[in-house]
N, C-alpha and C positions, 0 to 999 in steps of 0.2 A: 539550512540545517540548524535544528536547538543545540548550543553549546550550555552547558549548568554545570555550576560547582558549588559546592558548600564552604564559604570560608568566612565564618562568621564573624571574626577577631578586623578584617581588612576593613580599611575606608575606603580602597579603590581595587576595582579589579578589572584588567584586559584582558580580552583573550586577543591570544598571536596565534595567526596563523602563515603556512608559507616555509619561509626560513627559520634562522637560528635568533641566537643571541642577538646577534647587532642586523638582521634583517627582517623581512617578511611585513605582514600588515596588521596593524593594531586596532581594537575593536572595544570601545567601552562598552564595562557589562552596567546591568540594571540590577536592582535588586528585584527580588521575587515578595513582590506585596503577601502574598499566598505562604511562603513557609519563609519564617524568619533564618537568615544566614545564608540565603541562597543565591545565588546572583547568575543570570544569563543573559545570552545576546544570538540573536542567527545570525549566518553566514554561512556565503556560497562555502562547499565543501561536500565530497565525495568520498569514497572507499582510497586511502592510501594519503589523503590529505594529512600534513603533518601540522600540528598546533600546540600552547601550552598557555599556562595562564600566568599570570603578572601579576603580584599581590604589594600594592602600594609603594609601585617603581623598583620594586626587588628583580631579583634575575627571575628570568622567566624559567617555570616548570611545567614537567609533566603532569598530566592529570590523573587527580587520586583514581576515577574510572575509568583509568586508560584501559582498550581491549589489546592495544598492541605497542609496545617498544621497540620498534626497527632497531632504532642506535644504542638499545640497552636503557636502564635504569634511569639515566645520566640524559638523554635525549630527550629531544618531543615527541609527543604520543602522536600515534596515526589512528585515522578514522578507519574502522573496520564493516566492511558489507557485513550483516550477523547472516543473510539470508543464502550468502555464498558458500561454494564448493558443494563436493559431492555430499548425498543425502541415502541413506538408504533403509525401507520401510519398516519399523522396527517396534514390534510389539511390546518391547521390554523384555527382563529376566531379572525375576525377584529373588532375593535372598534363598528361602527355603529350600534347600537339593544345590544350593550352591558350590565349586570350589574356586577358590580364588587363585591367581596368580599374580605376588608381586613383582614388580617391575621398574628396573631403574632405567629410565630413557637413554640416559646417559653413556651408560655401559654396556645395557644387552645385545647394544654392538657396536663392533669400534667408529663407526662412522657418527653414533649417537644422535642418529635423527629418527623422527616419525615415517617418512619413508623405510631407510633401512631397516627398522624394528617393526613393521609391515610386513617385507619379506619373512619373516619370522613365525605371520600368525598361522599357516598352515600347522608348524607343528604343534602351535598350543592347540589349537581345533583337533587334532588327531589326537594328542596327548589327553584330552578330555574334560579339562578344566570350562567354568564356564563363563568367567569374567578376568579379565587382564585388571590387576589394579594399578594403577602407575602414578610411582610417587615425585612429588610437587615439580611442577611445569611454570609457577609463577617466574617473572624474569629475576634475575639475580645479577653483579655486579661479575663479571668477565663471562668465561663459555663456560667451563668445566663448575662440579657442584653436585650437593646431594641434594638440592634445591630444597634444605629448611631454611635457607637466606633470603627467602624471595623476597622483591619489596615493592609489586605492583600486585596486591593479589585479585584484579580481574584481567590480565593479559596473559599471554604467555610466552616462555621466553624464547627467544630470537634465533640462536644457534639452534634450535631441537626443531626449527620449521615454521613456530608463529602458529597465529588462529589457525590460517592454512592447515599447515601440516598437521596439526592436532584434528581437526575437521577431515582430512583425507585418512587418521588413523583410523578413528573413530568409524568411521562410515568404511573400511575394509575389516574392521574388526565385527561389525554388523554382517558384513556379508561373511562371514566364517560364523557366523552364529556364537559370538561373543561378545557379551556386554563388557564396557569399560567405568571402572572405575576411578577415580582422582582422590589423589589426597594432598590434602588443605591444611594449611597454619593460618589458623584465626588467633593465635596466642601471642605472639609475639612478628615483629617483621625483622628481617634481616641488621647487622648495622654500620652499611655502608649504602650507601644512594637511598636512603628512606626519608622523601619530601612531605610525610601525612603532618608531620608537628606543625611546620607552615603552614596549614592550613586552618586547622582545628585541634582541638580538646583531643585527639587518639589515642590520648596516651593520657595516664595518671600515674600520681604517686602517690596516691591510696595505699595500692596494692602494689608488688616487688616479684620478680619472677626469675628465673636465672640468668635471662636475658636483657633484665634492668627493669626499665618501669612497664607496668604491665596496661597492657589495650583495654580503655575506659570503657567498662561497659555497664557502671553505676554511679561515676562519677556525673557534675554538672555537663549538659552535650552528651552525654551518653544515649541517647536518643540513636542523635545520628549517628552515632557509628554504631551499635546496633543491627543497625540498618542498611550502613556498607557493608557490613561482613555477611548479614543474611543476604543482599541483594549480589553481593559476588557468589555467594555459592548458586542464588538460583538461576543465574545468568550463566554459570558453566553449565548446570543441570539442562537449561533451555538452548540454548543457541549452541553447543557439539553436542547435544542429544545423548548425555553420559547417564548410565544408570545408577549411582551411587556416588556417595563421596566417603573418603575417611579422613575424620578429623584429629589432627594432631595433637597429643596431651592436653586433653580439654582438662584435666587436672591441673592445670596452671592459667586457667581462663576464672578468674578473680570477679565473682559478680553478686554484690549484697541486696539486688532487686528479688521482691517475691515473687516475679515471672522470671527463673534463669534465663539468658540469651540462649542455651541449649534448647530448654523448651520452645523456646519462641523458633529457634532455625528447625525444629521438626516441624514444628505443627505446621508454618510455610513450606516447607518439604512435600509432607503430607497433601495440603493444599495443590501443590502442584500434579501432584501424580494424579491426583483427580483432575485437574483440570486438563492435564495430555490426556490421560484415559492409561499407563501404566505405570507398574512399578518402581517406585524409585527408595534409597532407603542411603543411611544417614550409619556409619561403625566409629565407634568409638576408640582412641587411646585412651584408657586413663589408667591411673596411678591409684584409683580408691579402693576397688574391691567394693564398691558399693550398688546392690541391686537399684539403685533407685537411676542407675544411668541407661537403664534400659525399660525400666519399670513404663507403663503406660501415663502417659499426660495425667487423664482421667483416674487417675489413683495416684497423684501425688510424684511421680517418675519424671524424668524428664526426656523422655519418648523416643528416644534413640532406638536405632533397629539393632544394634548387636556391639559389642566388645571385643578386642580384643583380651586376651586371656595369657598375660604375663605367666602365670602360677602353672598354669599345665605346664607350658614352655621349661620351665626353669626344674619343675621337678622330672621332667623327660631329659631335659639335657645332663642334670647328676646322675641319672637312672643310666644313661649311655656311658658318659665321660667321666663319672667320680668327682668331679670339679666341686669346692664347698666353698669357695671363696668368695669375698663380698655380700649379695643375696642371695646366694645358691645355698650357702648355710643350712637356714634352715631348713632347705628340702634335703639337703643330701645326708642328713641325719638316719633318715631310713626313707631312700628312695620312693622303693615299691609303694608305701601306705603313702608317702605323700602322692606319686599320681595316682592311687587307687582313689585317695580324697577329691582331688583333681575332677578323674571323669566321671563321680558322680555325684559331687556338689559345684563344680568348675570351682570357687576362690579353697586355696587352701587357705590362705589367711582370710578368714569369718567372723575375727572379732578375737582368733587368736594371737601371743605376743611374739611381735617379729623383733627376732635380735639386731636383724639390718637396721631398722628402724628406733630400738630402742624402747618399742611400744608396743600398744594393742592393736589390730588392725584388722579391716573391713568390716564387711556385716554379710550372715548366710544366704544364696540364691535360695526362694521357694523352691521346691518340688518340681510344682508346675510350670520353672521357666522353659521356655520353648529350649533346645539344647542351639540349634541354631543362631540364636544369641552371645554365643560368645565363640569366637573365632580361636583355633586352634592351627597348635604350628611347630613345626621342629626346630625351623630358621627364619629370620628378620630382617629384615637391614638393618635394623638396631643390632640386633644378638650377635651378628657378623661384622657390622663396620666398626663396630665400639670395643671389639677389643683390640691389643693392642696391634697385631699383623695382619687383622681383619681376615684370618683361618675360618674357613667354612668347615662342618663338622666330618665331612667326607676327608679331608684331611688327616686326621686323627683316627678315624673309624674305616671299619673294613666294610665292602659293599654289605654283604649279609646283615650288622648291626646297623649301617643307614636302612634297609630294606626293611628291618622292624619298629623304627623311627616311623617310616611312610603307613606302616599298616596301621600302623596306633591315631597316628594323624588322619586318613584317609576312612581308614573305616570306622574311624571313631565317632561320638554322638556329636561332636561341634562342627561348624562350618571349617571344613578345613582351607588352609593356605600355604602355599609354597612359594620360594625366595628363588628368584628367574637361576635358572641351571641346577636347582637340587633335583631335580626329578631324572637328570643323570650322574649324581653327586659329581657337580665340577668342582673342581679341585685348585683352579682360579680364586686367589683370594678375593676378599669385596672391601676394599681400605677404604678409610676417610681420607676424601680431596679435597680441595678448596681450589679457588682460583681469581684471590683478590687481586684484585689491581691496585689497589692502596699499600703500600711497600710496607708503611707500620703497622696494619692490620694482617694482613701475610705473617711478618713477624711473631706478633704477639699470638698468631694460632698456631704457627710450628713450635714457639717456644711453652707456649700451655701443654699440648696434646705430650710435647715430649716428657715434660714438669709430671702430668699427670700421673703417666705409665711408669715413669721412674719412681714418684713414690710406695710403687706396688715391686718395684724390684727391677724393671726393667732398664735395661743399660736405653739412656738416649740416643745413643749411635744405633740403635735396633730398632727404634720406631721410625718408621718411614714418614718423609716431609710428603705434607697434606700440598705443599706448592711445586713439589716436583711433576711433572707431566708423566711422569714413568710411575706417581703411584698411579694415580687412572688409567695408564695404559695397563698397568698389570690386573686391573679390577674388572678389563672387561671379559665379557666371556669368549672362552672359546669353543669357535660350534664346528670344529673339526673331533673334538670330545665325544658327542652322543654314540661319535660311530667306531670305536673304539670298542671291543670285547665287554670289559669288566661295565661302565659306562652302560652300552648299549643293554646289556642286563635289567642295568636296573632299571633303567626307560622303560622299558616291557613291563617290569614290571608297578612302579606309578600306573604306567596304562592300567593295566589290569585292575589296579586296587580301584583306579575311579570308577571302571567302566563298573565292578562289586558293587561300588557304593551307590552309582545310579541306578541300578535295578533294583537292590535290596533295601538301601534305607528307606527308611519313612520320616519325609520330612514333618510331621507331627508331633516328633520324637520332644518326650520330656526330659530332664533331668533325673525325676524318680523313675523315669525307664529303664535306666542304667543299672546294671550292678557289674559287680569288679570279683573277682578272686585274685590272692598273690599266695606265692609259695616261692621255697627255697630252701637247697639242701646244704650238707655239711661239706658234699665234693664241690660246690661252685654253683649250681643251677639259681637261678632267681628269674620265675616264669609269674607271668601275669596272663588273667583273661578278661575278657569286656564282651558282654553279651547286651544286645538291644535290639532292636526291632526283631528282624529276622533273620541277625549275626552275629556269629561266638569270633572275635579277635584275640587270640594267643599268641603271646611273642616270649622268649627265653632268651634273657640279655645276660646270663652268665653262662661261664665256662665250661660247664658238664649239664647233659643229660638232664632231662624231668620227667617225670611223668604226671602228664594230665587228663585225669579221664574225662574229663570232656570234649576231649578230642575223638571219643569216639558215637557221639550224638549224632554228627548230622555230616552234611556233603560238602568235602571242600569244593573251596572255590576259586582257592589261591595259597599257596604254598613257597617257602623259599627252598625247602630239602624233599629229597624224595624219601616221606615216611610213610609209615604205616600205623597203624594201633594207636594206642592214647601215648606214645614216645614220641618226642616232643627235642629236638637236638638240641646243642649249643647254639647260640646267635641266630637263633631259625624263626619264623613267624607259620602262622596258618591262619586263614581265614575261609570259616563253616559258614553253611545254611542248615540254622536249625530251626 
């Protein structure tokens, strides 16, 4: 078997295979005439073979392309079959008519593996969603984690199952006719077991991120890493057969080259899906509000399939919960016109000045952007673990106002997404965990998180420690909930709005498809409608009565009250076929 690594800085490099530190058998590498910084050697080795490399009599590490971490972050990498486990025949499923479901491995149920989170997928298949997204699987330093620590990003991590179990998720999530998604940190790596600086240039101080020095991808060597971070995504894409990926705050991905790394990871993306023969597609986090992260290559874009969409989020969550604090500010100035601007421009900030910020911010989506582009959502694992008791909005809200959450989401023009148990609004908080094994990194994250929230007013005795094992116990779900009265309600009705949205939308749908009405009265009513393809969506998020006559156009098709005429309840949704 070919052993290579890139460690261009080294005058000697072994590779070890066998045992640890002080055994196993040593193997000088060669350099690679062919690409400068390269160095390899064969060696008998198999599926499960443990090995690492030696860089100028240093302690021996794992490898930067390790596919697997048996002993964690901290051990020797094992050789991984790519061609093993189950496989099942899959034509893809692209974006367009999509809805997503995120997914924390970790928690969606207490056992926190790919198996147990398996049993699981009958009901998302029933539930009607059509992709599981599942966020970061890279290994990370102990078990527990919301895996943006990772610090091997082509393996996966250990406790959740390994290749294996990802490979057996995947391929049962295929036969429920659901494609899987992953999401990926290219922006920064965890910082506790991250061996990339031994080796090479990975890192610069060009550029500064909130996580320190930011991943070189202009600096000198920037080449090759590059080339790691595209060659890890297409090697998750390739070898568990996953249909998308979403990539983490690329707004802190630092890159002064006139090809961005962004462009260069679709266009290889793209590349690939031709070359299986389907769909595969690339969603954004970012921070800009800038159409050019989805815009096409060939016009200047940097060719990403879709976005997330902060701005709907934030102005749906004042519109529900009155909240104006921090960046919700600016939306909760006046709700309603801020999601009215929402679903039919998607950025509210366009280039207008945001007070969070201090400044002016974004630039306008065309008309003509596909609406599919930008991912829409009530709740996040951001929106939920980030605040300070990680409260899900069913908490605070009575089923009926999450129920007109879902309709806005659901039948609205974006791809929509939901956060694993809102679709029965569990009631199970989603807290931030951790589970360093470094005693002074432990430390300085329970004393930060609590630092944080206290300057917002919160007592430190109230923010739950991220290294207690009781806050992840309490973060996972419970699936004794769905079947529970109030619960059970609303399950039916998520079903419902999906099963609306796959019959009646048009995945062709534009932005300037969209048009919006809002009203409100002086007794409390504050009702919105959203009409697109061939559906009028009306919800009434305040306390009295409205009247909307366009409720009496066309055929429901979904409803939360039993009405009649263009009367319109308190906290009630409808959704027509007009």
């Amino acid at each position: 078997m070919l052993f290579e690594v890139w460690a261009p800085d080294a005058a000697r490099v072994r590779l070890r295979t066998g045992a640890g530190e002080h055994g196993g058998t040593d193997r000088p590498m060669e350099t690679d005439p062919a690409r400068p910084g390269w160095w390899r050697v064969s060696a008998p080795a198999g599926p499960g073979t443990r090995y690492g490399f030696v860089l100028d009599d240093g302690p021996v590490r794992p490898d930067p392309r390790s596919r697997r971490q048996p002993d964690g972050p901290e051990g020797l990498s094992a050789v991984v079959d790519d061609e093993g486990g189950p496989r099942v025949p899959w034509p893809g499923r692209g974006l367009p008519g999509a809805v997503l479901y995120e997914l924390h491995l970790g928690t969606f149920t207490r056992a926190g593996t790919f198996d147990a989170a398996a049993g699981h997928l009958a009901h998302l298949a029933d539930l009607g969603v059509t992709h599981v997204q599942l966020m970061p699987l890279c290994p990370f330093p102990g078990r527990h984690g919301w895996g943006y620590d990772g610090v091997a990003p082509w393996a996966v991590h250990e406790p959740y199952g390994g290749p294996a179990g990802l490979r057996r998720f995947v391929a049962a999530a295929h036969a429920h006719g659901l494609g899987v998604v992953l999401d990926v940190v290219h922006n920064h790596l965890g910082p506790s077991g991250n061996h990339l600086p031994a080796f090479g240039p990975y890192f610069t101080d060009r550029h500064h991120t909130p996580w320190g020095a930011a991943v070189n991808l202009d600096a000198p060597g920037s080449d090759e890493v590059r080339d790691y971070f595209v060659g890890s995504a297409l090697a998750f894409l390739r070898a568990y057969d996953l249909d998308g990926l979403r990539l983490d705050a690329v707004h802190a991905l630092a890159d002064t080259r006139a090809e961005h790394f962004l462009a260069r990871l679709s266009a290889a993306v793209d590349a690939l899906a031709a070359e299986l023969g389907r769909p595969l597609f690339l969603i954004a986090e970012s921070d800009r509000n800038d159409p050019a992260t989805t815009a096409p290559r060939e016009r200047g874009g940097l060719g990403l399939h879709a976005q997330w969409n902060d701005d709907f989020h934030h102005a749906l969550h004042t519109a529900l919960t009155g909240e104006a604090q921090g960046y919700y500010a600016d939306f909760a100035r006046d709700p309603l016109a801020a999601l009215a601007k929402t679903l039919t421009g998607g950025f509210f900030h366009d280039g207008t000045y945001s007070g969070f910020r201090g400044r002016g911010h974004g630039r306008p989506l065309d008309a003509a952007t596909p609406a599919h582009r930008l991912v829409g959502y009530a709740q996040t694992h951001d929106q939920i673990g980030n605040r300070a008791l990680g409260d899900r909005l069913a908490a605070g809200l009575s089923p009926e106002r999450s129920a007109c959450a879902a309709a806005l989401v659901l039948c609205g023009p974006f791809t929509p997404m939901l956060f694993m148990g809102e679709e029965w609004g569990a009631r199970t908080p989603w807290q931030y965990f951790t589970d360093h094994p470094d005693p002074r990194l432990a430390a300085a994250v329970r004393t930060g998180r609590r630092r944080e929230f206290a300057a917002h007013g919160w007592a430190e005795a109230d923010i739950p420690d991220p290294q207690d094992p009781a806050t992840r116990e309490r973060s996972c779900l419970d699936w004794d909930e769905p079947r529970r009265p109030d619960h059970a309600w609303l399950l039916e009705w998520h079903r419902r709005l999906i099963a609306v949205r796959r019959e009646h939308l048009d995945p062709a749908l534009r932005l300037g498809d969209v048009t919006v009405r809002t009203g409100s009265t002086a007794e409390g009513a504050r009702w919105l409608t959203v009409r697109h393809s061939t559906l009028l969506v009306a919800v009434n998020l305040g306390d009295a009565p409205a009247d909307v006559p366009e409720l009496a156009e066309g055929e429901r098709l979904a409803t939360t009250h039993r009405c009649g005429g263009t009367r319109l309840p308190a906290h009630a949704a409808v959704v027509l076929k007009v």
